[in-house]
C-alpha atoms as an extended CHARMM CRD file, in Angstrom:
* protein
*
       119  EXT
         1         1  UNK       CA            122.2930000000      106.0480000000      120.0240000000  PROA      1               0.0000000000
         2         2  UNK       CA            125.9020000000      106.1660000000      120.8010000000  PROA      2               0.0000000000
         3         3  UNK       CA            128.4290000000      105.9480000000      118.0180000000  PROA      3               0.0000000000
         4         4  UNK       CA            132.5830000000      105.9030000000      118.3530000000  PROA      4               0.0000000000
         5         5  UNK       CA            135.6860000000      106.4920000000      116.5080000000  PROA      5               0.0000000000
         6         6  UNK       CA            137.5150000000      104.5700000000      118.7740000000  PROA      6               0.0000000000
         7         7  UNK       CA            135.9170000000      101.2540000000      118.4700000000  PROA      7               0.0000000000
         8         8  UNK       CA            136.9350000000       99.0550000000      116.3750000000  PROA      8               0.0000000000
         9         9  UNK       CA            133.8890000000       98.7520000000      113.7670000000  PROA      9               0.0000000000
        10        10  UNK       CA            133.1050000000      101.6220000000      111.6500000000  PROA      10              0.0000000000
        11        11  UNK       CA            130.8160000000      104.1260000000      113.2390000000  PROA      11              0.0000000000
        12        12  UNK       CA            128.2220000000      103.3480000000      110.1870000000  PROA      12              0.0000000000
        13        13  UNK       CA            128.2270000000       99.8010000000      110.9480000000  PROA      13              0.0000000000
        14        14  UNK       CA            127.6250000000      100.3060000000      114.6310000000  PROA      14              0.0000000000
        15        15  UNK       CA            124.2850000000      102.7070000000      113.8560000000  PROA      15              0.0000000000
        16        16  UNK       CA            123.4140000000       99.9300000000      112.0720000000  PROA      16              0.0000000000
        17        17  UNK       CA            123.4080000000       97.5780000000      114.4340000000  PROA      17              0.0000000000
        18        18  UNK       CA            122.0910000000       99.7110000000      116.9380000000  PROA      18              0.0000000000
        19        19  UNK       CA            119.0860000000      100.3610000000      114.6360000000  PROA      19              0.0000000000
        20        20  UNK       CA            118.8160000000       97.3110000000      113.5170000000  PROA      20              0.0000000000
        21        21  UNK       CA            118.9910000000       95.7790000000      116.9000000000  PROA      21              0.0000000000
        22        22  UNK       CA            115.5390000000       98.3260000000      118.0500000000  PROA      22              0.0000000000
        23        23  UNK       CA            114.0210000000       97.2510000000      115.3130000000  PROA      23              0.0000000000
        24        24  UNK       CA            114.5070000000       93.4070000000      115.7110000000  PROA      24              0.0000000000
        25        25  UNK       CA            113.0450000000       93.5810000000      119.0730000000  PROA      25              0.0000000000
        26        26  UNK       CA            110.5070000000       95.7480000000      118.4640000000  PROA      26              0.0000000000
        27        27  UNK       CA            111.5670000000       98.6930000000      120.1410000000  PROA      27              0.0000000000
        28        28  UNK       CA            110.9740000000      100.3410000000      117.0250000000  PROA      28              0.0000000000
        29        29  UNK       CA            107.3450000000       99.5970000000      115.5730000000  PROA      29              0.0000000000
        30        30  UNK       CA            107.0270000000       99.5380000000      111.9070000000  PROA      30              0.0000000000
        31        31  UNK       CA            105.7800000000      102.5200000000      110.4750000000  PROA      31              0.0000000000
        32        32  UNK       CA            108.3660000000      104.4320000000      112.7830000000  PROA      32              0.0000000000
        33        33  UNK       CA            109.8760000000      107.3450000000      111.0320000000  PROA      33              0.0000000000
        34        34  UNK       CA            113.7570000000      107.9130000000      111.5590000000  PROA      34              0.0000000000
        35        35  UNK       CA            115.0130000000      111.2370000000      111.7750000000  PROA      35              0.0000000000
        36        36  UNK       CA            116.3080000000      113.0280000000      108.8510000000  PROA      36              0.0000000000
        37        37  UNK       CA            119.9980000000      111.8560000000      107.7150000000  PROA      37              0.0000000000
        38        38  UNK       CA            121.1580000000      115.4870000000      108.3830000000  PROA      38              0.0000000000
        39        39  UNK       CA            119.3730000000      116.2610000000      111.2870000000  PROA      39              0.0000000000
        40        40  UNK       CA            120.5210000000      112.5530000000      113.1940000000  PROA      40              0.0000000000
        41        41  UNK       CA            124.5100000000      113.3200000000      111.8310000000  PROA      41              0.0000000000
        42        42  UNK       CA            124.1550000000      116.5370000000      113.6800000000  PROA      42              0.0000000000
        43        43  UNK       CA            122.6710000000      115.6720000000      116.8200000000  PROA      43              0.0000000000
        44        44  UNK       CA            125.1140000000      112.5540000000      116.9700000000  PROA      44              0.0000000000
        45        45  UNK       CA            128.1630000000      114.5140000000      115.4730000000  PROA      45              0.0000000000
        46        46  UNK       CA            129.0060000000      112.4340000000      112.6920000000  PROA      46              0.0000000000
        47        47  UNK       CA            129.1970000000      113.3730000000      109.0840000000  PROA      47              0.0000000000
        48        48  UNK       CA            126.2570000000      113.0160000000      106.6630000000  PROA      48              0.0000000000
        49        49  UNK       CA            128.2050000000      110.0330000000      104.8030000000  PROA      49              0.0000000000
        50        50  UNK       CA            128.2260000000      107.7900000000      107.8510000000  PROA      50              0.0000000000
        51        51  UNK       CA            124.6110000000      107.8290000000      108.5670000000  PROA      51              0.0000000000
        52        52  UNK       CA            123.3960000000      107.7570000000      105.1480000000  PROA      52              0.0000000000
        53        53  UNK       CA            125.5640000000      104.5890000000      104.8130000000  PROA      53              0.0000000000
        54        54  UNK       CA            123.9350000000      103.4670000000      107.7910000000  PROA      54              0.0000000000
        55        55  UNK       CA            120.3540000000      104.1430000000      106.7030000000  PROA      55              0.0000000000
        56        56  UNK       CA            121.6210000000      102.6200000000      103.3060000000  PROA      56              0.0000000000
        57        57  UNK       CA            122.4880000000       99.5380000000      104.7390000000  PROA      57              0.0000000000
        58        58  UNK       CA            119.3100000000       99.1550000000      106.9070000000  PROA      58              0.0000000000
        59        59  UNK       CA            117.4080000000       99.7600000000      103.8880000000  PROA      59              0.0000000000
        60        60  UNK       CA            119.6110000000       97.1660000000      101.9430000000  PROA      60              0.0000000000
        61        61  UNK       CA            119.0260000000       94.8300000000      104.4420000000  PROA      61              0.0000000000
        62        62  UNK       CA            115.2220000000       95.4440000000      104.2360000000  PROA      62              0.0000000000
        63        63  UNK       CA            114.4360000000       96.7820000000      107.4120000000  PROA      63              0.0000000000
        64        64  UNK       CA            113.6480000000      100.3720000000      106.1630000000  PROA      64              0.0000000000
        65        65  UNK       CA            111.8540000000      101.8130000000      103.3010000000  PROA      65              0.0000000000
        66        66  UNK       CA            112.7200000000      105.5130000000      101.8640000000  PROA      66              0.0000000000
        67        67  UNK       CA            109.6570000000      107.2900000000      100.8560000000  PROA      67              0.0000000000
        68        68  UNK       CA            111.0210000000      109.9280000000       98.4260000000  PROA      68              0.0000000000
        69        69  UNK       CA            110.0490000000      113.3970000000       99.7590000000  PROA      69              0.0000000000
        70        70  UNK       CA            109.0420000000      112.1300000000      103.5290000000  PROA      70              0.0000000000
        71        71  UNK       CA            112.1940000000      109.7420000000      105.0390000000  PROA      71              0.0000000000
        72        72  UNK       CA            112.6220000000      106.6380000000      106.2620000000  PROA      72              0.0000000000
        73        73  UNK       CA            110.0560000000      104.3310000000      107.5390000000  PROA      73              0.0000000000
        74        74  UNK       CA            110.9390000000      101.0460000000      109.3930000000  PROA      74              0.0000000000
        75        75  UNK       CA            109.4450000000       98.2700000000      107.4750000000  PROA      75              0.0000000000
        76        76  UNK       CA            106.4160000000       96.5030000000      108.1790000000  PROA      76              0.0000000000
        77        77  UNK       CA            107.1030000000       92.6740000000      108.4970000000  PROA      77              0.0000000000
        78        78  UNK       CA            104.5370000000       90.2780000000      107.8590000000  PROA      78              0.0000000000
        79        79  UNK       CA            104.6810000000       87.5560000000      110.2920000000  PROA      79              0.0000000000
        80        80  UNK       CA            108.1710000000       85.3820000000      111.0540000000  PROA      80              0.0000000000
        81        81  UNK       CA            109.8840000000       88.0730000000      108.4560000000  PROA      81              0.0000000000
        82        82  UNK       CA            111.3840000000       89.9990000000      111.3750000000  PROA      82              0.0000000000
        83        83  UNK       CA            112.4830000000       86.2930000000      113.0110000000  PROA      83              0.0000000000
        84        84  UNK       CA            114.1860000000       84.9990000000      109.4320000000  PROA      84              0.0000000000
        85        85  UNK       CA            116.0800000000       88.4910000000      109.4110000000  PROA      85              0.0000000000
        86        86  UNK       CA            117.5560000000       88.9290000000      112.4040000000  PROA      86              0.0000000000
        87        87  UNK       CA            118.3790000000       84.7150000000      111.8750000000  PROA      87              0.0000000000
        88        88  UNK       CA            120.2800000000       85.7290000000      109.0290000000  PROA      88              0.0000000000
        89        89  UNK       CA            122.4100000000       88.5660000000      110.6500000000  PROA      89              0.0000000000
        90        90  UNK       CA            123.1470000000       86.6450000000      113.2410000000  PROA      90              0.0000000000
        91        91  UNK       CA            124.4260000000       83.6180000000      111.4530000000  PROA      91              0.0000000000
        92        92  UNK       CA            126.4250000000       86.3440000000      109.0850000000  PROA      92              0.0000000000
        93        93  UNK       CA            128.5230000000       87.4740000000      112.2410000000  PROA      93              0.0000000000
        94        94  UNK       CA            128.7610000000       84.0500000000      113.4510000000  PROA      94              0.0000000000
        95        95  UNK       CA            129.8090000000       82.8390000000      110.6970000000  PROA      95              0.0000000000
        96        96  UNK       CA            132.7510000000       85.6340000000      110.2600000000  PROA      96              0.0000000000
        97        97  UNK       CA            134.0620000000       84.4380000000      113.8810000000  PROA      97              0.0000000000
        98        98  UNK       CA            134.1640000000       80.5820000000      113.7460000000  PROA      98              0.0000000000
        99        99  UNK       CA            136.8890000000       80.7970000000      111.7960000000  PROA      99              0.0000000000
       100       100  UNK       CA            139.3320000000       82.3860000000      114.3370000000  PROA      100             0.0000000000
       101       101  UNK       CA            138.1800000000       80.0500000000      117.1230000000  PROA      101             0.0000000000
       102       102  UNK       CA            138.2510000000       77.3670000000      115.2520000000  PROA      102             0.0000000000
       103       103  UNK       CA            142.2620000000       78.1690000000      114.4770000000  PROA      103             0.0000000000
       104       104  UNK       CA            142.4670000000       77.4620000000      118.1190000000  PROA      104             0.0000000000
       105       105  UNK       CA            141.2590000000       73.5920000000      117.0470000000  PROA      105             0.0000000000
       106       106  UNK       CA            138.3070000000       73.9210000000      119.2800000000  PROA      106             0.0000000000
       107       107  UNK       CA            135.4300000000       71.5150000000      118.4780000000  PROA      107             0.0000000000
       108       108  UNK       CA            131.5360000000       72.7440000000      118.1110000000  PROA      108             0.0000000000
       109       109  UNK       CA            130.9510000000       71.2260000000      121.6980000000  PROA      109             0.0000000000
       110       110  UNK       CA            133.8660000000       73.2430000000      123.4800000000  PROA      110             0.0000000000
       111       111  UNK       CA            132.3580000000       76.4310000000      121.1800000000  PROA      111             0.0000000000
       112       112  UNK       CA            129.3340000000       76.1240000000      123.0820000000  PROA      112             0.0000000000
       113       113  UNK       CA            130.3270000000       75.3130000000      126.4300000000  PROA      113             0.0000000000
       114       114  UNK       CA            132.8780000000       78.6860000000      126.0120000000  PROA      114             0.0000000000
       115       115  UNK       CA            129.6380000000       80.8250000000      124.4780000000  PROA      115             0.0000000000
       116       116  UNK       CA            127.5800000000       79.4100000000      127.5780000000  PROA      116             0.0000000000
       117       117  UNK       CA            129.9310000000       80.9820000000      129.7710000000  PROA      117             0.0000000000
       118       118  UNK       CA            130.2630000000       84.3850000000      128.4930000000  PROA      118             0.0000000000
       119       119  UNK       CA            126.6480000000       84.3420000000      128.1330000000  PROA      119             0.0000000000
């Protein structure tokens, strides 16, 4: 995981979505045990505050589970749980964007030709 201070999100949000992302496709099984909130702020040098906020958010966002005394456990998902969350992030950050292109009067149909190109 790579975090910086020159990007333009905060660095919590973009451990987030970094986590978030392994989990979502599985790259991180459930049961998996993140490291400690001190011990992953030191080896990524970042302060304590941004990944607890981090860890607070994935756990907000039910992804992880804090066992008091032993960490933080990536959730276990019973089935099309892990497919409705990641539908819902997505259409969160979609839904803060259409806004700006649609300033530029573009239609849905010219929205997805333009997305079909960048992708």
């Amino acid at each position: 995981m790579a975090v910086s201070n020159n990007a333009e999100k905060p660095m919590y949000q973009q451990l987030f979505e970094q986590i978030s992302a392994q989990i979502l496709k599985g790259e991180l099984e459930s049961g998996y045990c993140l490291p400690p909130i001190r011990q992953a702020a030191h080896e990524m040098r970042v302060s304590v505050i941004t990944v607890k906020k981090a860890w607070e958010e994935l756990e907000r966002c039910g992804l992880i589970h804090s066992v008091p005394g032993k960490g933080c456990f990536v959730a276990d998902f019973p089935p099309g749980e892990m497919q409705r969350i990641r539908d819902e992030m997505i259409t969160k950050q979609m839904a803060g964007e259409v806004p700006y292109y649609k300033s530029f009067g573009l239609t849905l149909d010219e929205m997805i030709e333009l997305l079909k190109k960048v992708y």
